[in-house]
C-alpha positions as YAML, in Angstrom:
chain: A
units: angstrom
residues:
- id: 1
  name: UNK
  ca: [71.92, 100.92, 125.83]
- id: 2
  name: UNK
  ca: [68.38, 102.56, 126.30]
- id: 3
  name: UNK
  ca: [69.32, 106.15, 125.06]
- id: 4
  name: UNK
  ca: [67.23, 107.35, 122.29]
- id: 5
  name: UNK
  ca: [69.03, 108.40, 119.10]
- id: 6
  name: UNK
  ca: [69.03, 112.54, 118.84]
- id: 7
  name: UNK
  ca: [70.67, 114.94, 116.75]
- id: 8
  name: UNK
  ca: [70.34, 118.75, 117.45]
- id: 9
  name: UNK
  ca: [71.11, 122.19, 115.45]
- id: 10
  name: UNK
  ca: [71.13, 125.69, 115.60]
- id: 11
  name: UNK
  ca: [71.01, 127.97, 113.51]
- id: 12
  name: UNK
  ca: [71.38, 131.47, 114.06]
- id: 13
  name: UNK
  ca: [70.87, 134.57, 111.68]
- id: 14
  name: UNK
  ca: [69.38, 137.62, 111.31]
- id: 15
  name: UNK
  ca: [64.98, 137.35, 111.13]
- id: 16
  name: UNK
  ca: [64.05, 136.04, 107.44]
- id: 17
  name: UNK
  ca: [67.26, 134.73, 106.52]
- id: 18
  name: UNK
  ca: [65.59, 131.77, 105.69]
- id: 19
  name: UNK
  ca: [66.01, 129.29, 108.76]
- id: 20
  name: UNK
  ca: [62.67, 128.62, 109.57]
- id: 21
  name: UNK
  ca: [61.92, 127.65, 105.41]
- id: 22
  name: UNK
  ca: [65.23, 125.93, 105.32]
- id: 23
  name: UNK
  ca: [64.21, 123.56, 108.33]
- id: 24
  name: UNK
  ca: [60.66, 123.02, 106.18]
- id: 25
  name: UNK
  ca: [62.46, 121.80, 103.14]
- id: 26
  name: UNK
  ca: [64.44, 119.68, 104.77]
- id: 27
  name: UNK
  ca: [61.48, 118.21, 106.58]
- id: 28
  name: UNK
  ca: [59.87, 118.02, 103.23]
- id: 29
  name: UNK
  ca: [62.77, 116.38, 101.56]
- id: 30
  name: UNK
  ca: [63.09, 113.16, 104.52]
- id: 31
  name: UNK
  ca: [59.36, 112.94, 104.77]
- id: 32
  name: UNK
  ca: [59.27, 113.86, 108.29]
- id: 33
  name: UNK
  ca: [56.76, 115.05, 110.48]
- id: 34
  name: UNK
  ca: [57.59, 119.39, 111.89]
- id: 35
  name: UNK
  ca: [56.79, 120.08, 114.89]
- id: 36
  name: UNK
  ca: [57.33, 123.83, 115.56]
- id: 37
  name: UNK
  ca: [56.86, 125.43, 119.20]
- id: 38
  name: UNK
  ca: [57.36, 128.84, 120.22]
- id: 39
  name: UNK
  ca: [58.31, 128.93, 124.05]
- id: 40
  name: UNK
  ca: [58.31, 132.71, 124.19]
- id: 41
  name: UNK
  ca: [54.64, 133.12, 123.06]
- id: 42
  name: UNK
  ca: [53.17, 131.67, 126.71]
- id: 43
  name: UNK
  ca: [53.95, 132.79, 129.18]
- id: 44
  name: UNK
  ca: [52.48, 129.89, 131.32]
- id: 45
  name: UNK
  ca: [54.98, 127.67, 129.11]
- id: 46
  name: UNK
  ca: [57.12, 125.88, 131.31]
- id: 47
  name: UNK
  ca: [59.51, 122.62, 131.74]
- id: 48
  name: UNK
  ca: [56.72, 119.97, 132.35]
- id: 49
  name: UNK
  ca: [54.37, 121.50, 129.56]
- id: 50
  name: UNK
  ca: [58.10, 121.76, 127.16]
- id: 51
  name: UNK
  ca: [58.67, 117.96, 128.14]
- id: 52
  name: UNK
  ca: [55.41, 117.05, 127.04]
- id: 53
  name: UNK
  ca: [55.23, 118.26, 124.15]
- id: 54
  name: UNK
  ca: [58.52, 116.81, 123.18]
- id: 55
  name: UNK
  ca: [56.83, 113.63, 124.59]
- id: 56
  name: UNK
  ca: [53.48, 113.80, 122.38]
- id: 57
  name: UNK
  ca: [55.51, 114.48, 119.05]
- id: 58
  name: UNK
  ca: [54.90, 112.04, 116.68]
- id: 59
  name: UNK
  ca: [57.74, 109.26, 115.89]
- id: 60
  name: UNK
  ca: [60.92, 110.53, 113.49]
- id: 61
  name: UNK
  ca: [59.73, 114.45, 113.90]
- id: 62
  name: UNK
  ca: [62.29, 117.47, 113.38]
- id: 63
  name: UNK
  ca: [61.01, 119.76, 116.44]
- id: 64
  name: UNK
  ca: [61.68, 123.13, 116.58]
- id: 65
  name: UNK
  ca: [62.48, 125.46, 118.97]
- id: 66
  name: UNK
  ca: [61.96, 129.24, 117.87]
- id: 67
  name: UNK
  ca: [63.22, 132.11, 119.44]
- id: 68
  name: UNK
  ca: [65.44, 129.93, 121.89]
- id: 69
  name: UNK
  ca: [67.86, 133.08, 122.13]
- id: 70
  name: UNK
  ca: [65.02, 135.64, 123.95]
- id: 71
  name: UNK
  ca: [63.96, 132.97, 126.44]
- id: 72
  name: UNK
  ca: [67.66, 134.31, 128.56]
- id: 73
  name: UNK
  ca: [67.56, 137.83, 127.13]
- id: 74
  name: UNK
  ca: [67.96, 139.79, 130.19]
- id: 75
  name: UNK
  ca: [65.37, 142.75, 128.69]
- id: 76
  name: UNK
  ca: [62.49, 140.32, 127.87]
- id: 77
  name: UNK
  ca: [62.77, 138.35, 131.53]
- id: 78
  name: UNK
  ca: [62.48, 141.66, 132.64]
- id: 79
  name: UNK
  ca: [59.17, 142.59, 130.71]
- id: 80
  name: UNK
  ca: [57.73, 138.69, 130.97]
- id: 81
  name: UNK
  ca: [58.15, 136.12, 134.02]
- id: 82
  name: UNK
  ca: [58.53, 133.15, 131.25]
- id: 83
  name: UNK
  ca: [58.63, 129.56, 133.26]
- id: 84
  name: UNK
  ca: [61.46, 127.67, 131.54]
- id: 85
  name: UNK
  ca: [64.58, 126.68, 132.96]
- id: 86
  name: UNK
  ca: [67.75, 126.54, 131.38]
- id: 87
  name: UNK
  ca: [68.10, 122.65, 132.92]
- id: 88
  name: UNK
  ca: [64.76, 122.07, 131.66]
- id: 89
  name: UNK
  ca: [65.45, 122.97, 128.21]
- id: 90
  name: UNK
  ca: [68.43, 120.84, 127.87]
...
C-alpha cells in the first residue's frame, strides 16, 4: 500500500536512568545504524530541517528524539522561541 513500515517508543524516566544507553545496546544488538538528534539544542531547528533529517537517515536506522518532553514545556518556550510544531513532529 505505499506506507513505509515504522515502529515508535518512548521512554520516559528520570535523567541517567539509562534510556539513552539502553536505546545504544539495542542498536548494537540488531546492527543498526543510531541516529540521535536533539531538537532543543537549535534554536533555528524547525519542521522542514526535522523532516530532513528524518529524510537523510540512512536505511533501517533507530532515530532518536531527545528531550521531546521540553520542546512543549511552557517555561522553556518562554525562555527560547524553538521552531517545531507539534503537527510537524508527528
Amino acid at each position: 500500500h505505499g506506507i513505509p513500515y515504522k515502529r515508535s517508543f518512548l521512554f520516559y524516566g528520570e535523567p541517567g536512568a539509562g534510556k539513552t544507553s539502553l536505546i545504544q545496546a539495542l542498536a548494537g544488538k540488531y546492527r543498526r545504524n543510531l541516529c540521535i538528534m536533539q531538537p532543543t539544542s537549535d534554536p533555528k531547528f524547525n519542521d522542514d530541517s526535522l523532516a530532513d533529517a528524518v529524510m537523510d537517515a540512512p536505511p533501517r536506522s533507530i532515530i532518536v528524539l531527545e528531550d521531546v518532553d521540553a520542546l512543549f514545556d511552557q517555561k522553556r518556550q518562554a525562555n527560547t522561541k524553538l521552531s517545531i510544531t507539534f503537527s510537524g513532529l508527528l
